[in-house]
Every structure is written in C-alpha cells, then in structure tokens.
C-alpha positions in Angstrom: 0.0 0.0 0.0 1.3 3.7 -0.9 2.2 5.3 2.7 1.4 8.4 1.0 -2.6 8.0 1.3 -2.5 7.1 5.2 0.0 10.1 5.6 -2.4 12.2 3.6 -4.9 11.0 6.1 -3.5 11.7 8.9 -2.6 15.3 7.5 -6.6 16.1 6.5 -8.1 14.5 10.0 -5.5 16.9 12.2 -6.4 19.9 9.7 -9.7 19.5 9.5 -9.7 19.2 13.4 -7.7 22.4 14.1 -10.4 24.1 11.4 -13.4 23.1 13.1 -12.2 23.9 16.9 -11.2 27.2 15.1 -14.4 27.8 13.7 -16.1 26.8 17.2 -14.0 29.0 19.2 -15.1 31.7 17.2 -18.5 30.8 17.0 -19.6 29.8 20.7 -16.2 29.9 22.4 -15.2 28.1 25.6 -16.3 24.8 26.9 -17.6 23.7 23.2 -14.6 24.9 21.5 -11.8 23.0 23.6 -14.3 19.7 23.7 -14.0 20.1 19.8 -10.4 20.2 19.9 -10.7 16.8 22.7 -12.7 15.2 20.4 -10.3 15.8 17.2 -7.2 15.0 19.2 -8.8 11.4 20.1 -10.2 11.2 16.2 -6.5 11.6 15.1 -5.2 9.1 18.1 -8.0 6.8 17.1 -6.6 6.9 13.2 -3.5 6.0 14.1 -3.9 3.0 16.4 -6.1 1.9 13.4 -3.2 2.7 10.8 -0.7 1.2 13.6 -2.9 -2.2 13.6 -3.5 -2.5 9.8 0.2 -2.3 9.0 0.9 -5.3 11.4 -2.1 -7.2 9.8 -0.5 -5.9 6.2 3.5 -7.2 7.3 1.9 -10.7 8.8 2.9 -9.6 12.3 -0.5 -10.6 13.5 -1.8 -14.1 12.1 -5.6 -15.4 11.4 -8.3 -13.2 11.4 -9.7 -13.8 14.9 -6.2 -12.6 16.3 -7.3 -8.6 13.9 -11.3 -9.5 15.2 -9.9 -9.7 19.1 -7.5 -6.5 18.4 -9.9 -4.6 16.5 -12.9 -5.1 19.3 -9.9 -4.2 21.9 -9.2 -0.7 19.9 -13.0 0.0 19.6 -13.5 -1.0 23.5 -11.1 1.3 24.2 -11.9 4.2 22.3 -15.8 3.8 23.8 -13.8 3.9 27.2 -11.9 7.2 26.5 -15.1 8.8 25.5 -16.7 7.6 28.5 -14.0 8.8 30.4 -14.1 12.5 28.9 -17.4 13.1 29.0 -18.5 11.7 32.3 -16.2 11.6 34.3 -14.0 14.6 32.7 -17.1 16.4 32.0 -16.0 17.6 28.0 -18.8 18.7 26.2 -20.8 16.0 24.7 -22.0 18.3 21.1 -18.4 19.2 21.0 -16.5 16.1 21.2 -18.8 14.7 19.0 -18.3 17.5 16.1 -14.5 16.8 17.0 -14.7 13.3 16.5 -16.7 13.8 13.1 -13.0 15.1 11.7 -12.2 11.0 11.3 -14.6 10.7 8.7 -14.4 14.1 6.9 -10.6 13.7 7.0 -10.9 10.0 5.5 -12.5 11.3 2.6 -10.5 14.2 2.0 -7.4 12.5 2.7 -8.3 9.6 0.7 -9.7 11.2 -2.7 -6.8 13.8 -2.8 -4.4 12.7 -5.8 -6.7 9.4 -6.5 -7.7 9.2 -10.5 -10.8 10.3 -11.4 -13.3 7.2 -12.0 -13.4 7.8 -15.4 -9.4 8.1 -15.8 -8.1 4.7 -17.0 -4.7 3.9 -15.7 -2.1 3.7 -18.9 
C-alpha cells in the first residue's frame, strides 16, 4: 500500500480538526470549543492506532483473522472507554467532542480522494 494516502490521512483529520475547533471558538467559544479540539485530538489518536494495527495485519505480524477481530474489538472498547472517560467523568462537552470526533470521517474522505484518478481516468 502507498504510505502516501495514510499520511495524507492523517494530515486532513489533524487539519480538519484544528479548522473546526477554530471555527467553534469563534462561533460559541469556551467549553464547546476545547471539547472540539478533545474530540479531534482522540479522532486523530484513534486513526493512528487503526493505521498502527493494519500495517501489522498488512507485514503478517499478527496471524488469522480472529487474532485482527480480538485487536480490533480491543481498539473500539477502548476508544468507547476514553469517551466515556471525557465526558463523564472529565465532564468535556458532549456536542463538541462529538463535532470533533466527526474530523475522522471528513478527514478520510479528503485525505483519501486527494491525488486518487478520477473514475473515469483509465490507468495507462
């Protein structure tokens, strides 16, 4: 697999991120705005754990698939664990952790389609 596109990625979640946290600091300020940037910060931790685990499945580090089922259900336990964490117990802004974590996604597609050949391109 071309690094290139995960390191795209990565670039795109953490930008988009840093732009919506921006654009909710100016908007409602305080409490929303720094649960925006919690919730990108763990969107960009949470890509990179998954990128970190896909390159061991990809080099043959990790063998069968129920060995990537139990690591994958581990990541996603913890992840639903860290969110508890913040917004119960660390009390982080539910709407804005949530429009934080929604930079995985929009960073995924921007990330991903950048530089990819248009669908009707054919490859020479």
């Amino acid at each position: 697999m071309d690094s290139r596109i995960p390191n795209r990625v990565t670039i795109a979640i953490a930008a988009i991120g840093a732009l919506i946290a921006g654009i909710a600091f100016l908007v409602v300020g305080g409490q929303i705005a720094v649960a925006t940037l919690i919730g990108a910060l763990v969107a960009v931790v949470n890509w990179l754990a998954l990128r970190w685990l896909l390159r061991r499945v990809q080099s043959g580090e990790t063998r069968g698939k129920a060995g990537v089922m139990v690591l994958l259900a581990l990541k996603m336990g913890a992840l639903m664990a860290i969110c508890y964490v913040l917004v119960v117990r660390f009390d982080v802004h539910p709407l804005g952790f949530v429009i934080g974590l929604a930079a995985l996604p929009a960073g995924i597609v921007v990330g991903g389609s950048r530089g990819a050949p248009a669908a009707n391109e054919k490859e020479g």
